[in-house]
TORVEX-493910 format. One line per 4 residues: number of its first residue (from 0); for each residue x, y, z of N, C-alpha, C, O. Coordinates in steps of 0.05 Angstrom, whole numbers. Atoms other than C-alpha are relative to their C-alpha. Last residue first. Example, Ala and Ser with C-alpha at 12.3 -4.5 7.8 and 13.67 -1.06 7.14 Angstrom:
BEGIN
1 = -16,-24,-1,273,-21,143,-15,22,14,-5,44,18 | 18,-24,0,246,-90,156,18,24,0,39,24,13
END
This chain:
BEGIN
286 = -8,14,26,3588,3522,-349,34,0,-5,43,-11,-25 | -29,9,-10,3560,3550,-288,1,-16,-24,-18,-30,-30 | -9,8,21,3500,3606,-304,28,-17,6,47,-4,11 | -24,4,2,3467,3638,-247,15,-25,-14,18,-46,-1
282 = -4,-22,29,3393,3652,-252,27,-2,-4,31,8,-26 | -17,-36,0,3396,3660,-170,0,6,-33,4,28,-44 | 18,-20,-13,3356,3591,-151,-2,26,-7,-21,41,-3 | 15,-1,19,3414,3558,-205,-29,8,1,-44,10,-19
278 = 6,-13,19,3460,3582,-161,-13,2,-25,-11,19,-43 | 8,-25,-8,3439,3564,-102,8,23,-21,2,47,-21 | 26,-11,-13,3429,3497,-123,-1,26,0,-20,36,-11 | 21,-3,24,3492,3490,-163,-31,12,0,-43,26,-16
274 = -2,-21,14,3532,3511,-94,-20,-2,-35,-31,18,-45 | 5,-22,-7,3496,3466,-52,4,22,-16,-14,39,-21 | 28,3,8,3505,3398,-102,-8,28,14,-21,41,-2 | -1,7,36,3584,3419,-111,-37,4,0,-49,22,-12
270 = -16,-27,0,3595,3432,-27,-13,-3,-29,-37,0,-23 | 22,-15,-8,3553,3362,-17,5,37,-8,-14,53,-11 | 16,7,14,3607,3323,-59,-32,19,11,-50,25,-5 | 2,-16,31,3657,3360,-36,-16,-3,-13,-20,14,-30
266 = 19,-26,-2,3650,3342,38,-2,13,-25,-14,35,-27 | 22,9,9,3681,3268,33,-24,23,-5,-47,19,-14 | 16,18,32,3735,3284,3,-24,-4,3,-40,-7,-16 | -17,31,3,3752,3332,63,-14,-12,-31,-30,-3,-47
262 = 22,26,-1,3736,3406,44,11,-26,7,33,-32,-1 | 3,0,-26,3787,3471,45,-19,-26,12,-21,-29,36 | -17,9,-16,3765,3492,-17,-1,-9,27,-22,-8,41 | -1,12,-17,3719,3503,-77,24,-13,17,37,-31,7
258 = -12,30,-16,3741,3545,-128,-8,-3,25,-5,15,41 | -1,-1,-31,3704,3594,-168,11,-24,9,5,-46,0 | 5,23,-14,3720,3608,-239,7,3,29,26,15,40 | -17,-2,-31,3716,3674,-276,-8,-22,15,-32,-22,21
254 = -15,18,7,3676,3665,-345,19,-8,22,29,-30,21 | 17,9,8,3628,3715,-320,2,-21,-3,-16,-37,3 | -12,17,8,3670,3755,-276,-16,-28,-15,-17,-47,0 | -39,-9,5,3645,3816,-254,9,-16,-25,11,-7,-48
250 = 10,-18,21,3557,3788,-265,28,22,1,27,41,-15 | 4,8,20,3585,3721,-240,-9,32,-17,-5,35,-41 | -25,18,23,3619,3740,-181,-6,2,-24,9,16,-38 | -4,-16,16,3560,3785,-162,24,0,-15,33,13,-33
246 = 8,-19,7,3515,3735,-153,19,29,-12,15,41,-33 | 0,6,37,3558,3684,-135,-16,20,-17,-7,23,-40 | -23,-2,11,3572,3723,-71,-3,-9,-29,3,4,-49 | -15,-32,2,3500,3744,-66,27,-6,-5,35,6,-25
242 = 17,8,24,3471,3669,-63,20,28,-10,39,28,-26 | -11,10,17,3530,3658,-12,-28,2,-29,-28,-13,-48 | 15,2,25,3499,3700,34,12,-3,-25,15,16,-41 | -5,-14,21,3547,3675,94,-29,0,-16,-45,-18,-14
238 = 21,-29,-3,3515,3653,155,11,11,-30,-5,27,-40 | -23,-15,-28,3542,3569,148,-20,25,-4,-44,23,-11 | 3,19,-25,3518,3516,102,3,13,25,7,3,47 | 39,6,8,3504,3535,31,0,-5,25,-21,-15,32
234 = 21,-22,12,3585,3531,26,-31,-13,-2,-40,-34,-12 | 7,4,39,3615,3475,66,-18,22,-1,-36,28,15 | 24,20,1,3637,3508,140,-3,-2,-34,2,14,-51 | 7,-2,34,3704,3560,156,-20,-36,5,-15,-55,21
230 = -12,31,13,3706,3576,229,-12,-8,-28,-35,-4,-37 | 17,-6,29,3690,3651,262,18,-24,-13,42,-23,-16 | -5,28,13,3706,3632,339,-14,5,-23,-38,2,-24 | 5,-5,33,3700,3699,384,14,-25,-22,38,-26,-25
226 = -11,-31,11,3722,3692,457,-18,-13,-32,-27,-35,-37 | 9,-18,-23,3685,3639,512,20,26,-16,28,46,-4 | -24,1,-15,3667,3590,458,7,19,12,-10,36,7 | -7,-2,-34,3622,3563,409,16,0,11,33,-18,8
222 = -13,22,-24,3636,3572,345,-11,-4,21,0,12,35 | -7,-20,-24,3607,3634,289,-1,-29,24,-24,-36,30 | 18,1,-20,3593,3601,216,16,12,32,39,20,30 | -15,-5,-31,3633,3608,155,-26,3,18,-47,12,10
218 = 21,-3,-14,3618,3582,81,21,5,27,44,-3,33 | -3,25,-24,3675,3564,27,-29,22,8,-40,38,-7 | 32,1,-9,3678,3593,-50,1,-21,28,6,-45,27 | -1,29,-9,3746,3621,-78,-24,3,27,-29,20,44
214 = 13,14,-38,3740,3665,-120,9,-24,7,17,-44,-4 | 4,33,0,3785,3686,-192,-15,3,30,-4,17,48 | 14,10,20,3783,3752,-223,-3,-32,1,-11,-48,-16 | -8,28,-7,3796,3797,-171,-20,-25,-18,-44,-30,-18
210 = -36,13,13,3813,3864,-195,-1,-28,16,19,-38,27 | -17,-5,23,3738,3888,-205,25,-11,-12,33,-17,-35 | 17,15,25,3703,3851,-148,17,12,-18,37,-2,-19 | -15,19,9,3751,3885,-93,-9,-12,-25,8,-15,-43
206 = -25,-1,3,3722,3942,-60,16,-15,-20,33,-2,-33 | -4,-30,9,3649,3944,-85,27,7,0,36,21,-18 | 2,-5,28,3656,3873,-72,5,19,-10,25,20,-25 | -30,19,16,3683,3868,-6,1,4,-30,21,9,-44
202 = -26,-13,-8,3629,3918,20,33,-10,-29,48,-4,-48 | 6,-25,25,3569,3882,-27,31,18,9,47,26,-8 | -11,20,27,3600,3812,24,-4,38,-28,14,48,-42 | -28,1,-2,3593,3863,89,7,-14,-31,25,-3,-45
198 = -14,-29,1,3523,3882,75,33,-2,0,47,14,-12 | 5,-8,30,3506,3811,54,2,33,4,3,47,-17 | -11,7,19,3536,3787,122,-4,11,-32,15,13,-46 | 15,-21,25,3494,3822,170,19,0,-20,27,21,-29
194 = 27,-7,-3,3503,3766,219,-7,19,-10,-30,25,-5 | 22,40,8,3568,3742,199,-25,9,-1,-36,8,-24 | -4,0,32,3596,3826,198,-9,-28,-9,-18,-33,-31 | 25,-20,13,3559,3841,263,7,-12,-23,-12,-22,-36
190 = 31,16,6,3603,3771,291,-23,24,-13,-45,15,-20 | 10,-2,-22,3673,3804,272,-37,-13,3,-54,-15,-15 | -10,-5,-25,3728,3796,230,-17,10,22,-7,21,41 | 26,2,-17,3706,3769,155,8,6,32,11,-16,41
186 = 10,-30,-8,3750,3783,104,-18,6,25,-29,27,31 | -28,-15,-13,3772,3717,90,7,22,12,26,27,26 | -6,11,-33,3704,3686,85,23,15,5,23,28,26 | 16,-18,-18,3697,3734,18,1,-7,30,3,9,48
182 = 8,20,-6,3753,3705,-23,-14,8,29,-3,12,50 | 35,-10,-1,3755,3745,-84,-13,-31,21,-27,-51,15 | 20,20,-6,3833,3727,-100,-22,17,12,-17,41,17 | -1,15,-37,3875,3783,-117,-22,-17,-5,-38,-13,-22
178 = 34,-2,-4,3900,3816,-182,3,-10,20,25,-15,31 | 4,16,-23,3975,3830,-207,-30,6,17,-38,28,25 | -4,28,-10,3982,3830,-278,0,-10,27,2,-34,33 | 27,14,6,3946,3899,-293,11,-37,6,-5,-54,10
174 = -4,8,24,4010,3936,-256,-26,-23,-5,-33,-38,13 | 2,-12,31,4008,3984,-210,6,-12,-29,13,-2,-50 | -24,15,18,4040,3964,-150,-1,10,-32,16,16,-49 | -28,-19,-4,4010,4023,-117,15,-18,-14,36,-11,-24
170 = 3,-29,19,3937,4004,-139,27,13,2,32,34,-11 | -3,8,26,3946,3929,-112,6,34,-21,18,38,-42 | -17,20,13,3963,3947,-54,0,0,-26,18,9,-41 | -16,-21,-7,3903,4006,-38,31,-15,-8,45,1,-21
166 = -2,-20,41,3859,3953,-78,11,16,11,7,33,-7 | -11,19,23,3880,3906,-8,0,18,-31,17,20,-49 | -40,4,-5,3884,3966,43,-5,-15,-24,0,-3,-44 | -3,-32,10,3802,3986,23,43,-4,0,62,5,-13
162 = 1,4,27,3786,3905,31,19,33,-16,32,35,-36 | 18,-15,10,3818,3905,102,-3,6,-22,18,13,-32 | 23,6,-13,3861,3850,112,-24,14,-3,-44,2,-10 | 32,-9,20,3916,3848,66,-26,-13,17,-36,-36,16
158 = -4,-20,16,3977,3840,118,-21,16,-18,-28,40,-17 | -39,-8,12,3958,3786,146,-6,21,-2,-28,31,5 | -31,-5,-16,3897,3765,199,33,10,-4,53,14,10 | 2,-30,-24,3836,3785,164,18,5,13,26,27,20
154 = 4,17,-27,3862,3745,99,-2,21,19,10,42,18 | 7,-29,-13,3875,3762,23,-7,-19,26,-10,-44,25 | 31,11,-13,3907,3715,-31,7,12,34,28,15,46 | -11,-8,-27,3952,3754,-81,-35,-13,20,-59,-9,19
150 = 24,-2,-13,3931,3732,-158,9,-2,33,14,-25,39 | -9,12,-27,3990,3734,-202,-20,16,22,-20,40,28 | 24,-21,-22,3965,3739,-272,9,-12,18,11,-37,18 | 14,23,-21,4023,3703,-329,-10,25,25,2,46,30
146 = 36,-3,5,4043,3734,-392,-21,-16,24,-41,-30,23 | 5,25,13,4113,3717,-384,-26,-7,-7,-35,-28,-14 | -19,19,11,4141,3785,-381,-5,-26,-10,4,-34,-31 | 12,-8,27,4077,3816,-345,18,-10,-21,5,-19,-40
142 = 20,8,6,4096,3765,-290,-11,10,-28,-20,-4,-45 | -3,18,11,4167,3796,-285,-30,-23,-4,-22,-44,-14 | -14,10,20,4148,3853,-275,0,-22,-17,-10,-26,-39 | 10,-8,10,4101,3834,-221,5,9,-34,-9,1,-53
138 = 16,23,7,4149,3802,-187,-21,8,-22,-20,-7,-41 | -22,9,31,4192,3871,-200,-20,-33,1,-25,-41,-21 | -8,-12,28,4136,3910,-160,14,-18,-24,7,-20,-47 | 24,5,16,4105,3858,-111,16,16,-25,19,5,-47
134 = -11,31,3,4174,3867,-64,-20,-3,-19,-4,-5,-38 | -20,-8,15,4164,3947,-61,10,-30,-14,24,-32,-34 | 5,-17,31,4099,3939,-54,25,1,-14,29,4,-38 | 10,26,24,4103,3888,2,1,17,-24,2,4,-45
130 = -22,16,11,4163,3937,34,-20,-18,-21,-13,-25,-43 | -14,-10,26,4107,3996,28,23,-17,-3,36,-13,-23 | 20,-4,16,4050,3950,75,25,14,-26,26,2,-48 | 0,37,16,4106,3929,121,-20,0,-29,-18,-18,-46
126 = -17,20,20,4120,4000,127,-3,-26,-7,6,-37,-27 | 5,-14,35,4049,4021,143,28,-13,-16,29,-27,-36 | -20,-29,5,4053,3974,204,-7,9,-28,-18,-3,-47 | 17,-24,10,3998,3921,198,9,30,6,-3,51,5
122 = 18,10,29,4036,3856,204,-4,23,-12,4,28,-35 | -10,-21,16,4070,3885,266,-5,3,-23,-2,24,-36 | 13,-35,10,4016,3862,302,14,14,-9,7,37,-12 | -21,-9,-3,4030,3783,281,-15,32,2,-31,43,-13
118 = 5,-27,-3,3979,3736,262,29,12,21,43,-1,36 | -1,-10,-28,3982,3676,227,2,26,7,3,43,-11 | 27,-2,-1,3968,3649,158,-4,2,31,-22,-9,44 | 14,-30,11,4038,3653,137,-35,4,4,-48,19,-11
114 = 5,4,26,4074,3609,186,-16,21,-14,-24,42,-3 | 22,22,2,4090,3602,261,-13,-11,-33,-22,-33,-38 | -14,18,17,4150,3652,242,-17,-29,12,-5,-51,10 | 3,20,-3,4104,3706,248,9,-26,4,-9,-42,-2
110 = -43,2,-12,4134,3760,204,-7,-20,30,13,-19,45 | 1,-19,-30,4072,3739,166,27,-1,13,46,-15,13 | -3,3,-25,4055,3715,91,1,23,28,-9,45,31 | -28,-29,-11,4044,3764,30,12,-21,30,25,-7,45
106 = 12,-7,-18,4007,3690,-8,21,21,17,44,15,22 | -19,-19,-25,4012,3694,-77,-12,-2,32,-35,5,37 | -4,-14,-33,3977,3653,-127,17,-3,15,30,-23,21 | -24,6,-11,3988,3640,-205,1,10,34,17,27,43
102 = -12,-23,-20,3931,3657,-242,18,-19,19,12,-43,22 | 8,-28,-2,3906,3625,-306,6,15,15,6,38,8 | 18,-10,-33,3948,3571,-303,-2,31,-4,14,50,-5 | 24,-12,13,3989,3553,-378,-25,3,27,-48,-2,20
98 = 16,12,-8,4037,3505,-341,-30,3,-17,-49,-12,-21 | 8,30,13,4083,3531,-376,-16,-10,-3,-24,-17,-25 | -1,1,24,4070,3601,-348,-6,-13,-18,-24,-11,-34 | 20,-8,3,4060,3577,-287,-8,10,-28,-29,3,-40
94 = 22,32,8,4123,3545,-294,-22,5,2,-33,-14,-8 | 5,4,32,4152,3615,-310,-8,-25,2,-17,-36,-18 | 5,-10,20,4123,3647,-250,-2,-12,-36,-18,-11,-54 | 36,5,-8,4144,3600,-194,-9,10,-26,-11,-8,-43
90 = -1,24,26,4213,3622,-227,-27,-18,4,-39,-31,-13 | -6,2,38,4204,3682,-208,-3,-27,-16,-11,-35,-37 | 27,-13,18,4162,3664,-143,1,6,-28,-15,2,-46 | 19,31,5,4223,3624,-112,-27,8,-18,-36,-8,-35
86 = -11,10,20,4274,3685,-128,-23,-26,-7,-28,-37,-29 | 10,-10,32,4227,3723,-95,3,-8,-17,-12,-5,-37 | 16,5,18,4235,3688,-41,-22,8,-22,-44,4,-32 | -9,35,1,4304,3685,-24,-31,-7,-9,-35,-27,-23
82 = -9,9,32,4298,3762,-48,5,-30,3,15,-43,-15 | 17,-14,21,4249,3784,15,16,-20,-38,6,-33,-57 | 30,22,2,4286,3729,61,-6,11,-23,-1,-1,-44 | -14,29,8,4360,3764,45,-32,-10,-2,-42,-15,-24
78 = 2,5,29,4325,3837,47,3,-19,-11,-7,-22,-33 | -24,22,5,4312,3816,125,-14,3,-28,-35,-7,-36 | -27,-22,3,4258,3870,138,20,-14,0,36,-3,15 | -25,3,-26,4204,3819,127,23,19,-2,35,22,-24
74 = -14,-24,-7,4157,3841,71,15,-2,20,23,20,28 | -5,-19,33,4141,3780,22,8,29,19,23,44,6 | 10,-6,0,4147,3723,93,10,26,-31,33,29,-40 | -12,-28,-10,4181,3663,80,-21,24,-7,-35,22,-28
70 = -2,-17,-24,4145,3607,93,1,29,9,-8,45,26 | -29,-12,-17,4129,3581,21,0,11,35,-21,21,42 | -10,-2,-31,4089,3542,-17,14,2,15,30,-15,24 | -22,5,-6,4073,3551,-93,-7,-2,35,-27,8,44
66 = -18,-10,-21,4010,3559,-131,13,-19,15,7,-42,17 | -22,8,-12,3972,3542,-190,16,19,24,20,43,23 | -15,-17,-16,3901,3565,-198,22,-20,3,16,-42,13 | 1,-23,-11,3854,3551,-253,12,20,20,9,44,22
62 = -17,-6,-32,3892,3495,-285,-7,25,6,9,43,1 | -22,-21,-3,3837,3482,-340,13,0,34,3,-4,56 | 5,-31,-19,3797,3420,-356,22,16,10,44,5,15 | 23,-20,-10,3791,3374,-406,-15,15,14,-37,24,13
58 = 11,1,-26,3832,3316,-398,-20,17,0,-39,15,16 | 28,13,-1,3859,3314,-464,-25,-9,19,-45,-23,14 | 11,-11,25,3914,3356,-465,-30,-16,-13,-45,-11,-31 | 17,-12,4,3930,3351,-405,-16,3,-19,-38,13,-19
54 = 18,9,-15,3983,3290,-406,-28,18,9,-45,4,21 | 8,29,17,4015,3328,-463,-14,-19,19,-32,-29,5 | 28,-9,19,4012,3397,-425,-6,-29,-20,-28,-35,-30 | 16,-11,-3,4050,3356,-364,-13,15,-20,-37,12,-16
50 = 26,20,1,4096,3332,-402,-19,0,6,-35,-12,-9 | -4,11,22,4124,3402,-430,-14,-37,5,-31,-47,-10 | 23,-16,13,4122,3420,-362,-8,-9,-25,-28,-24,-22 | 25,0,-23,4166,3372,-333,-23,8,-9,-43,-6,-10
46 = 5,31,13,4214,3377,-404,-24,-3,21,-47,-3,10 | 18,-1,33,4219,3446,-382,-11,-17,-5,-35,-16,-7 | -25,-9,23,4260,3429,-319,-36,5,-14,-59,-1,-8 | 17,-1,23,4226,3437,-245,15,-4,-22,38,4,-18
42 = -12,26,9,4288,3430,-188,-31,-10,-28,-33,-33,-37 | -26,9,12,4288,3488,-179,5,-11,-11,22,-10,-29 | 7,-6,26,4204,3505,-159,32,-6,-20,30,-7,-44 | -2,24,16,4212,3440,-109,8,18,-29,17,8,-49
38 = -21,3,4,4221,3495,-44,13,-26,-33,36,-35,-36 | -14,-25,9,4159,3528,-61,28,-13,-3,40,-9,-24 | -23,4,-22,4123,3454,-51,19,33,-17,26,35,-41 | -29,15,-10,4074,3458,-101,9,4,16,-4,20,27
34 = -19,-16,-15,3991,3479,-93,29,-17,4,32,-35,21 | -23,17,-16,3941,3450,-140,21,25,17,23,49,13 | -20,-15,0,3878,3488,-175,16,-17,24,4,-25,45 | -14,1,-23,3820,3454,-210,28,28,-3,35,44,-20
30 = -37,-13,-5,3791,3466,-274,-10,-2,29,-33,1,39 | -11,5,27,3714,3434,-308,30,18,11,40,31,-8 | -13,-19,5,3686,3405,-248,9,3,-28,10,-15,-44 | 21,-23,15,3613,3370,-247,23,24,-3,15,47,-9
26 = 8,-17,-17,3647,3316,-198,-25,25,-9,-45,33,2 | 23,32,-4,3650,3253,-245,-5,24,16,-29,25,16 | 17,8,17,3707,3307,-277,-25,-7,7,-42,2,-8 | 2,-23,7,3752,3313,-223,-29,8,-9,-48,17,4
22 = 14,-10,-21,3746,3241,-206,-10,30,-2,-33,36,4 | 32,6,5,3766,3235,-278,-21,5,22,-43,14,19 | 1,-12,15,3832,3276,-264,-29,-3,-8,-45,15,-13 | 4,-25,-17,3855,3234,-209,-23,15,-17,-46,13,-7
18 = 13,4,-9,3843,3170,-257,-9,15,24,-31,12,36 | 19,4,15,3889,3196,-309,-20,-5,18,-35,14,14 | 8,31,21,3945,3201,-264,-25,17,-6,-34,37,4 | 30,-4,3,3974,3269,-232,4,-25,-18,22,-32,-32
14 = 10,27,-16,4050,3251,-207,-30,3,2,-42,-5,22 | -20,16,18,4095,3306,-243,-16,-22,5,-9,-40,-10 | 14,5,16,4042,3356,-215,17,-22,-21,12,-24,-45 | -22,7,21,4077,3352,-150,-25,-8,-22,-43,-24,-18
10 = -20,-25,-1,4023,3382,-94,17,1,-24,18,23,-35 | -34,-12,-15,3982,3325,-103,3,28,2,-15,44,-2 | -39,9,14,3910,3330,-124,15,10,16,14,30,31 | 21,18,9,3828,3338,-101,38,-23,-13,47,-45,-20
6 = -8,18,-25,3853,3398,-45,-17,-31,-18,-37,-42,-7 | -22,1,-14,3828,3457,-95,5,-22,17,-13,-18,34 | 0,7,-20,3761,3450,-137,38,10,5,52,19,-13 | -23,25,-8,3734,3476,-195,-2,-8,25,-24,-8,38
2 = -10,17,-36,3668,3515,-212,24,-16,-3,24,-32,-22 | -12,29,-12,3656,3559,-271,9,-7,26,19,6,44 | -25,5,-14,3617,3628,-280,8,-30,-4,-12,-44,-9
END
């Protein structure tokens, strides 16, 4: 497998220097993944892109995940939201394209209007589940169009929560360009499932490993506190059996890169030496 990182660069890839890029590098990464401003994807031209692969082109490592940032939620029953940002995802799409980024992530947000990584109980109506499909279809389209993989990132609290709903998504859109992130903390909703973690992580897998061809690698531990507190921790560090996630990452996805997230600057450097460790304990190959 390969390692990147997430949260190491801007948001605006118009404004990566040479000396970002080496930090990268001095780390043991070989691709990162950035996240734009959804509302910036307009005002992109060609020429943007186009400098951007000429300031890449010698840097030596891949854009493993580009993605956009948006509010609006992908199944809201307001068709106006649904196509205001769709329109932001199409064209999300063809700078991804440009960009040459192996996957292009999605997030289904929440009708929530705290933001998309919140919870909502209408979330998990069946219709909200057949408007995302119906909204995923022509994005999707239009992804196989520019040759670009649009990787949907999964969470206990949205919409794609249970692993068996998420390849139940993906299998109705129906098309080999749209895959999901393989991001095992995300899945995680109750303390049996921390504490008998490597039954729950083979779960996720057996569900999901096939159509998710990119991870993303954190650790989670259980809070103190008078309700249920499951909080994301540097990988190697928390209850997960992170030997087993890379484990079966790497024997899916061989070439499939994991990203490190969610870290301050100063926690990446321990996140990088944990994860080599435990995968080079496991026979696990990062190149």
């Amino acid at each position: 497998m390969r390692l990147g990182i997430v949260g190491m660069l801007p948001g605006d890839f118009r404004t990566f220097r040479a000396e970002q890029m080496q930090a990268i590098r001095a780390l043991g990464f070989t691709g990162f993944g950035f996240h734009l401003n959804g509302d910036d994807v307009f005002a992109i031209t060609p020429a943007d892109c186009a400098a951007y692969g000429r300031f890449m082109a010698g840097e030596g490592l891949d854009l493993a995940q580009f993605a956009i940032t948006y509010n609006e939620c992908l199944f809201h029953p307001d068709e106006d939201v649904r196509q205001r940002v769709s329109a932001k995802i199409a064209r999300g799409t063809e700078i991804a394209a440009q960009l040459q980024a192996q996957a292009f992530l999605l997030r289904p947000g929440s009708l929530n209007p705290d933001g998309p990584w919140t919870p909502h109980r209408d979330n998990h109506r069946p219709e909200c589940a057949d408007r995302l499909i119906e909204t995923l279809r022509p994005l999707a389209a239009k992804a196989e169009s520019e040759g670009v993989v649009l990787a949907m990132e999964t969470h206990a609290l949205s919409i794609l929560d249970l692993p068996s709903k998420c390849r139940g998504i993906v299998e109705a859109v129906g098309s080999d360009h749209l895959r999901l992130i393989l991001d095992a903390v995300n899945h995680f909703q109750s303390m049996h499932q921390v504490y008998n973690s490597s039954e729950w992580v083979n779960h996720i897998f057996d569900e999901l490993g096939a159509i998710a061809p990119l991870a993303h690698i954190k650790d989670l531990k259980v809070s103190n506190g008078l309700v249920l507190h499951i909080d994301q921790t540097v990988p190697g560090e928390g209850e997960l059996d992170s030997a087993l996630v890379l484990q079966r990452f790497d024997a899916l996805h061989p070439d499939g890169y994991g990203l490190i997230e969610h870290l301050r600057l100063e926690q990446i450097p321990q996140a990088v030496a944990n994860v080599r460790r435990i995968a080079a304990e496991n026979g696990i190959s990062i190149h």
